[in-house]
C-alpha positions as CSV (number, residue, x, y, z in Angstrom):
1,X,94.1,85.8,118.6
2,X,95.2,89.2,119.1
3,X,96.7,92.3,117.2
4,X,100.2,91.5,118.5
5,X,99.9,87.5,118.0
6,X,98.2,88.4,114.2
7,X,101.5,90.5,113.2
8,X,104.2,88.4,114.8
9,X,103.0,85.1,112.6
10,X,103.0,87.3,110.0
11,X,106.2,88.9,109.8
12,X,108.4,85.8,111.0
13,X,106.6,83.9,108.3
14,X,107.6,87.0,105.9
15,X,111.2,87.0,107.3
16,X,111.7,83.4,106.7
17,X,110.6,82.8,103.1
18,X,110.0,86.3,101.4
19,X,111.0,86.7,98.1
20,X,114.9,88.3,96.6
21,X,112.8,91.1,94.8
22,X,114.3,94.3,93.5
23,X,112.3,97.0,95.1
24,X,112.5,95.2,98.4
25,X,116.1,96.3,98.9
26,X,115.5,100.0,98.7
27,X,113.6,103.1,101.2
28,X,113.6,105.4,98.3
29,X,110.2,105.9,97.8
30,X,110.4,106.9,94.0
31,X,111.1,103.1,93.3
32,X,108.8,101.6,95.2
33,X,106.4,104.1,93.8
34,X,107.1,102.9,90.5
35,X,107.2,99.3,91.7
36,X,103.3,99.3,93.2
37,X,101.8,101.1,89.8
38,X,103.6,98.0,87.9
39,X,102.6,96.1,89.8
40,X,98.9,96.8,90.4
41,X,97.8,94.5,87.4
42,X,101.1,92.9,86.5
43,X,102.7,89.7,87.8
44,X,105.6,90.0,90.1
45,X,107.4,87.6,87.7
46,X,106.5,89.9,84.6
47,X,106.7,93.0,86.3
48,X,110.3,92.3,88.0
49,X,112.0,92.7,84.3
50,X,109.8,96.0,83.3
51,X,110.9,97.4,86.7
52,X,114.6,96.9,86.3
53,X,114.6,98.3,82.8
54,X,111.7,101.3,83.4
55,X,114.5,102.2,86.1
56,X,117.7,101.9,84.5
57,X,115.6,104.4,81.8
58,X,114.2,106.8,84.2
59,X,116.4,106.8,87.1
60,X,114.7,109.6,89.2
61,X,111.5,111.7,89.0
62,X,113.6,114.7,86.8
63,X,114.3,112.1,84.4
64,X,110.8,110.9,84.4
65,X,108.9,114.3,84.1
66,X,111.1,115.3,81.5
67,X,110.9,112.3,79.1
68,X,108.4,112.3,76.3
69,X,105.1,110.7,77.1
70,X,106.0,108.7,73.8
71,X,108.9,107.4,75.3
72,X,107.2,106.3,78.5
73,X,104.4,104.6,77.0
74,X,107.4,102.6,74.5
75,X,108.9,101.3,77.9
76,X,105.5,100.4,79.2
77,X,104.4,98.2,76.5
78,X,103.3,95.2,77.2
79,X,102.5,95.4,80.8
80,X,98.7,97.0,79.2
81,X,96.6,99.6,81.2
82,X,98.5,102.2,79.9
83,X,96.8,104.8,82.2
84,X,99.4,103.6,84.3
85,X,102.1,104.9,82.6
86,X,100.6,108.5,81.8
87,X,99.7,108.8,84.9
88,X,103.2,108.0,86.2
89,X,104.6,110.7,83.9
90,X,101.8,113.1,85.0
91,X,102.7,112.7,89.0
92,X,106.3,113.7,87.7
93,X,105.6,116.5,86.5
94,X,103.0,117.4,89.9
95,X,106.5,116.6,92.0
96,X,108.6,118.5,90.1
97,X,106.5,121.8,90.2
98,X,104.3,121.4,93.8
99,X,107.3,119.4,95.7
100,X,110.5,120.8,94.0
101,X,111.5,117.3,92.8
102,X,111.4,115.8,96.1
103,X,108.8,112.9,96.4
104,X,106.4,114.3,98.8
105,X,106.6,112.1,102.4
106,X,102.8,112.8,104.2
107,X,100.5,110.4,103.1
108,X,98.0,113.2,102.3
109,X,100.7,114.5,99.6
110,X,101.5,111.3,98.2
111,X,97.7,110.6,98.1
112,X,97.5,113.6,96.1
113,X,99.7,112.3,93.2
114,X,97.7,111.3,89.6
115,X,97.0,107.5,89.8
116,X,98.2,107.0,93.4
117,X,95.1,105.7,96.0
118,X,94.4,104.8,99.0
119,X,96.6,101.6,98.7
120,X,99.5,102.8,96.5
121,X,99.8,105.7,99.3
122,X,99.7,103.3,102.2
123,X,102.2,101.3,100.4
124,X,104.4,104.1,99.8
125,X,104.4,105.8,103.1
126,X,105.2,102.2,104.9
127,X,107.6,101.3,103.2
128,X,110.0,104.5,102.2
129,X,109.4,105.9,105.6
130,X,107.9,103.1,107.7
131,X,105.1,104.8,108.5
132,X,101.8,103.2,110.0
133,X,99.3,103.1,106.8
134,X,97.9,99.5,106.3
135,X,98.1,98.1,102.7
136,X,94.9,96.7,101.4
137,X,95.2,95.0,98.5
138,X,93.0,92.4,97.2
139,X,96.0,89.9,98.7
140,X,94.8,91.3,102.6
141,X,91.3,91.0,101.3
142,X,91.8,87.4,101.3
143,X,93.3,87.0,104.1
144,X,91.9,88.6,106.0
145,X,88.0,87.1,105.2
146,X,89.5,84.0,105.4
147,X,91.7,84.0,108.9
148,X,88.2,86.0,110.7
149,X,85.6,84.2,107.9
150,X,84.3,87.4,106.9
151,X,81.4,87.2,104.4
152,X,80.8,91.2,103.6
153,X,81.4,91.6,100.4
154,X,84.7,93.0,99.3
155,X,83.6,95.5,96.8
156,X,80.7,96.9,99.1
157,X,81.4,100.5,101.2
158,X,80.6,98.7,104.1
159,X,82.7,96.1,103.2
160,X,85.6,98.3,102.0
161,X,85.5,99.8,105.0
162,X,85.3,97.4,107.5
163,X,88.6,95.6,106.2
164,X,90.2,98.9,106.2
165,X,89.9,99.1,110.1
166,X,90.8,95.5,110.6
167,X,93.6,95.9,108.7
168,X,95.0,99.0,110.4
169,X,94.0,97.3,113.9
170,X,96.7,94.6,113.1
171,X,99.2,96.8,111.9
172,X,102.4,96.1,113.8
173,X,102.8,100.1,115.0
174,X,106.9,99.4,115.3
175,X,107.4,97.6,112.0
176,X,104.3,98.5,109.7
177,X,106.5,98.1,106.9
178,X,107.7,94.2,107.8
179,X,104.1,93.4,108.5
180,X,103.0,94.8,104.9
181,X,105.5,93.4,103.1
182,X,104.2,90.2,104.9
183,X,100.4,89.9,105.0
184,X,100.7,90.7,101.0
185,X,103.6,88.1,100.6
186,X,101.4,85.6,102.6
187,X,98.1,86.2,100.4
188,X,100.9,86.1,97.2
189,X,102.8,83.2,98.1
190,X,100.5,80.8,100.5
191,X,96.9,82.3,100.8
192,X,96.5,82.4,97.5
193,X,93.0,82.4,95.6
194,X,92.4,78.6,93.9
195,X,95.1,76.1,95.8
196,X,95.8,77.8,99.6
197,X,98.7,75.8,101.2
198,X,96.4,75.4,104.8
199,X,98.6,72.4,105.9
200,X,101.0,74.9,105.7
201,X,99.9,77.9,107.1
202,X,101.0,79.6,110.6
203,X,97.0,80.3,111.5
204,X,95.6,76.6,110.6
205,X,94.7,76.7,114.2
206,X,93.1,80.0,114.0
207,X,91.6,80.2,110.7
208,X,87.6,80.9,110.8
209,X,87.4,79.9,107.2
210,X,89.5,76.6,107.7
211,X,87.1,75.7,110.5
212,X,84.0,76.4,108.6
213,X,85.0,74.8,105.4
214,X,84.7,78.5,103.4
215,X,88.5,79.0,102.5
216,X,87.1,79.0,99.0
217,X,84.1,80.7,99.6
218,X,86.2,83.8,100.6
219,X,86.3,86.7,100.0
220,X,83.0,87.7,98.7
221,X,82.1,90.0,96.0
222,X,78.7,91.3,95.2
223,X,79.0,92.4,91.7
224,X,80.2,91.2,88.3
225,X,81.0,93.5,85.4
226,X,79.6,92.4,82.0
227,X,82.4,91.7,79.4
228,X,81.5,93.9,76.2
229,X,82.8,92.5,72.8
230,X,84.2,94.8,70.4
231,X,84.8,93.8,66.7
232,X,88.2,95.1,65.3
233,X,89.5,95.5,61.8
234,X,92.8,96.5,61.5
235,X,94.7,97.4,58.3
236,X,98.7,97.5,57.9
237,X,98.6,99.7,55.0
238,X,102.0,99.4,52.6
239,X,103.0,101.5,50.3
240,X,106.7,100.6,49.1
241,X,108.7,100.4,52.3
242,X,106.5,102.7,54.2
243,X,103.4,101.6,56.4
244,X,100.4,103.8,58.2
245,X,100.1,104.6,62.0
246,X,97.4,105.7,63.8
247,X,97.7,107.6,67.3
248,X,94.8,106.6,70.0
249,X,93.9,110.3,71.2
250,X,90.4,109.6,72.4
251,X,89.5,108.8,75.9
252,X,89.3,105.0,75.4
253,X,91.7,101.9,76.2
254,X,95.5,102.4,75.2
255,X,95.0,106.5,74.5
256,X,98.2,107.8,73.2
257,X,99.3,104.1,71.9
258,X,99.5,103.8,67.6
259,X,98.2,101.7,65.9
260,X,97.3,100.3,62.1
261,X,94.1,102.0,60.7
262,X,91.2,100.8,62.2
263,X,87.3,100.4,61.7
264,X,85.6,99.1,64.7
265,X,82.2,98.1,64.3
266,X,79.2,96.9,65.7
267,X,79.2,93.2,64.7
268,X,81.6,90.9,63.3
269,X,81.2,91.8,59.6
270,X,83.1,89.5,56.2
271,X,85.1,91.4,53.7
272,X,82.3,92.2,51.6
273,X,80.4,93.8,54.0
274,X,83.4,96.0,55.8
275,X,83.8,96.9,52.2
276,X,80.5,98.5,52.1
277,X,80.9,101.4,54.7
278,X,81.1,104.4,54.8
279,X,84.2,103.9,57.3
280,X,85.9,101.8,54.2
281,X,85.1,103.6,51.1
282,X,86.4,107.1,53.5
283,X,89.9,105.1,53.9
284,X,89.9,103.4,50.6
285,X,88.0,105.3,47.8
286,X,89.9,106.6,45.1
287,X,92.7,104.4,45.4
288,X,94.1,103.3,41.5
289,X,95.6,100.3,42.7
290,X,95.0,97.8,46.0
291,X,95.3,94.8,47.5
292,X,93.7,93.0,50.1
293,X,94.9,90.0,52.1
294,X,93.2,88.6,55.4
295,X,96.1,87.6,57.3
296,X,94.3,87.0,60.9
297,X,91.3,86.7,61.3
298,X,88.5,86.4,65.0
299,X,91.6,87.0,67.2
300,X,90.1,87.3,70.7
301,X,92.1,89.4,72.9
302,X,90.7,89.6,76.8
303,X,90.8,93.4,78.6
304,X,89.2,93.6,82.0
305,X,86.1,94.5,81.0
306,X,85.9,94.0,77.3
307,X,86.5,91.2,74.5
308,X,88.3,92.3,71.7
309,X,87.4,90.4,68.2
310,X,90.0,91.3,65.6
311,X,90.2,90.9,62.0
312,X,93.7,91.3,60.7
313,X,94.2,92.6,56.8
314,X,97.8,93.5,55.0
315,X,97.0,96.1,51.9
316,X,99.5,97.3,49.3
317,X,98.4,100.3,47.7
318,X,99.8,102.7,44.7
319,X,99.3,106.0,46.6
320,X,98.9,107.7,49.6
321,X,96.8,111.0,48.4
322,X,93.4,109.9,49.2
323,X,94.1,108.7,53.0
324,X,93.3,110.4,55.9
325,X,95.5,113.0,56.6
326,X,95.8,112.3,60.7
327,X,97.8,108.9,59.9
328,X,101.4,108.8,60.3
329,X,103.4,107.7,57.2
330,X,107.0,105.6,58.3
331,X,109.3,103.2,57.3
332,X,108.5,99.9,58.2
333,X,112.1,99.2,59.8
334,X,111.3,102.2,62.4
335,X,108.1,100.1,64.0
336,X,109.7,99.1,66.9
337,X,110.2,102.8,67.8
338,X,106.4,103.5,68.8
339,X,104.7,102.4,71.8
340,X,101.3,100.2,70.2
341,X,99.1,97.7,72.4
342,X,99.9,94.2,73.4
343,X,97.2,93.2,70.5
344,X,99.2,95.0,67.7
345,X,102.4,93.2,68.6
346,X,100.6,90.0,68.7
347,X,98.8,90.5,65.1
348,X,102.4,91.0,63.6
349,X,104.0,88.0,65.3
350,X,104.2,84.6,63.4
């Protein structure tokens, strides 16, 4: 099979049965910059809805860099990985001082952007100006090991590397963005990871891992990540119409999200023995009147790499003078206004 036969099944597949999506009708390469970050760990069915409204919001980069990071992070919620978002807002504010407000065109100034790599660039480049980067996302990882049955391991430098090349070998050098567009479509739509359509795929003929009975044995990876629990206990702390907040400042997941008061601990621990620590008696202590009540309890909420465990409490209290002075004290009916995790939104739904 060769380069030229590899892109031209690729892209008349492509123009045949791609999908209607938004940032496919547009070169302007501050959408479809926005369009890869949501895209990155987001659904296309998900992320179609964010985009539309993320747009509508911020129209441009100006608008973008000169929106509170608050404000960015409320329209991101939901899609999780909030590094995303502040990085977004951060590669605003790079344009608007190093490139004048004009999204940069080289691939080594788009590179250069906060949270943009090697494939967001690539991405970028191909399909705003059509120029010859190869996308390699872990759509062209597959396949790609599984048209040339390639066993090196995905997440290996050799491995990285070696796809990289094969990748930009195939590029169509005429239509690089077509044939993007089209490998990643094909890995989305018809190479995909547990149920491959082979009986109806343009390289049945040609497919290494077909022949060898390894479609599902490709790609390969070489390393798993251990999944960390971590025990949660929030508290939505009332007093009369008001309730507590709680900004995430510290360089952990969903930094610059709010939150109820929290106590994380070690171990999943009961009432009695929460009550107990130092962390409890600091928020609680001195307090003439309060009222406990468990309303969720061992919710398990799945991040990448970790395995949140979260105890859910409601607490009425008389006063306010002996809490922390960092929490945020608001009414109830202005919740909706701050940006909080995908877990808070899920402890206060029925």
């Amino acid at each position: 099979m060769t380069d030229h036969s590899f892109s031209k099944n690729i892209t008349g597949w492509y123009l045949v049965v791609k999908r209607e999506l938004p940032w496919r009708n547009t070169t302007d390469p501050y959408k479809i910059w926005i369009s890869e970050i949501i895209l990155q760990q987001t659904r296309v069915a998900q992320g179609c809805d964010y985009y539309i409204r993320f747009i509508e919001r911020f129209p441009d980069v100006k608008t973008l860099s000169e929106a509170p990071e608050d404000d960015v992070l409320k329209y991101w919620q939901g899609l999780g990985y909030y590094s995303r978002a502040r990085n977004l807002h951060a590669a605003a504010h790079q344009i608007m001082a190093l490139h004048n407000g004009v999204f940069p065109v080289t691939y080594k100034d788009v590179l250069s952007l906060k949270g943009v790599g090697e494939y967001t660039a690539a991405a970028i480049c191909s399909f705003a100006y059509n120029q010859a980067y190869a996308t390699v996302d872990g759509n062209v990882y597959r396949v790609l090991s599984r048209i040339y049955n390639i066993d090196l391991p995905i997440d290996s430098g050799k491995g990285k590397k070696y796809f990289a090349d094969l990748a930009q070998q195939l590029l169509s050098e005429t239509d690089p963005a077509t044939h993007n567009q089209g490998i990643m479509e094909f890995g989305a739509m018809l190479c995909t990871p547990k149920s491959p359509a082979c009986d109806e795929c343009p390289f049945q003929d040609k497919c290494m891992a077909l022949a060898n009975g390894t479609v599902m044995q490709r790609p390969v990876k070489q390393q798993k990540t251990a999944v960390k629990n971590r025990y949660f206990n929030y508290f939505c702390i009332r007093f009369g119409e008001n309730i507590l907040l709680n900004k995430r400042i510290e360089n952990d997941i969903w930094k610059n999200l709010y939150e109820f008061p929290l106590i994380e601990c070690v171990e999943k621990l009961s009432f009695e023995e929460l009550s107990q620590t130092d962390e409890f008696k600091t928020m609680f202590e001195g307090i003439s009147e309060i009222s406990f009540s468990l309303k969720k309890s061992d919710i398990v909420h799945i991040l990448s790499h970790r395995r949140i465990i979260t105890n859910y409490y409601e607490v009425q209290v008389s006063d306010l003078n002996k809490l922390p002075e960092h929490y945020l004290c608001i009414p109830e009916k202005d919740f909706d206004k701050y940006a909080v995790s995908r877990l808070v939104h899920i402890l206060l739904s029925e």
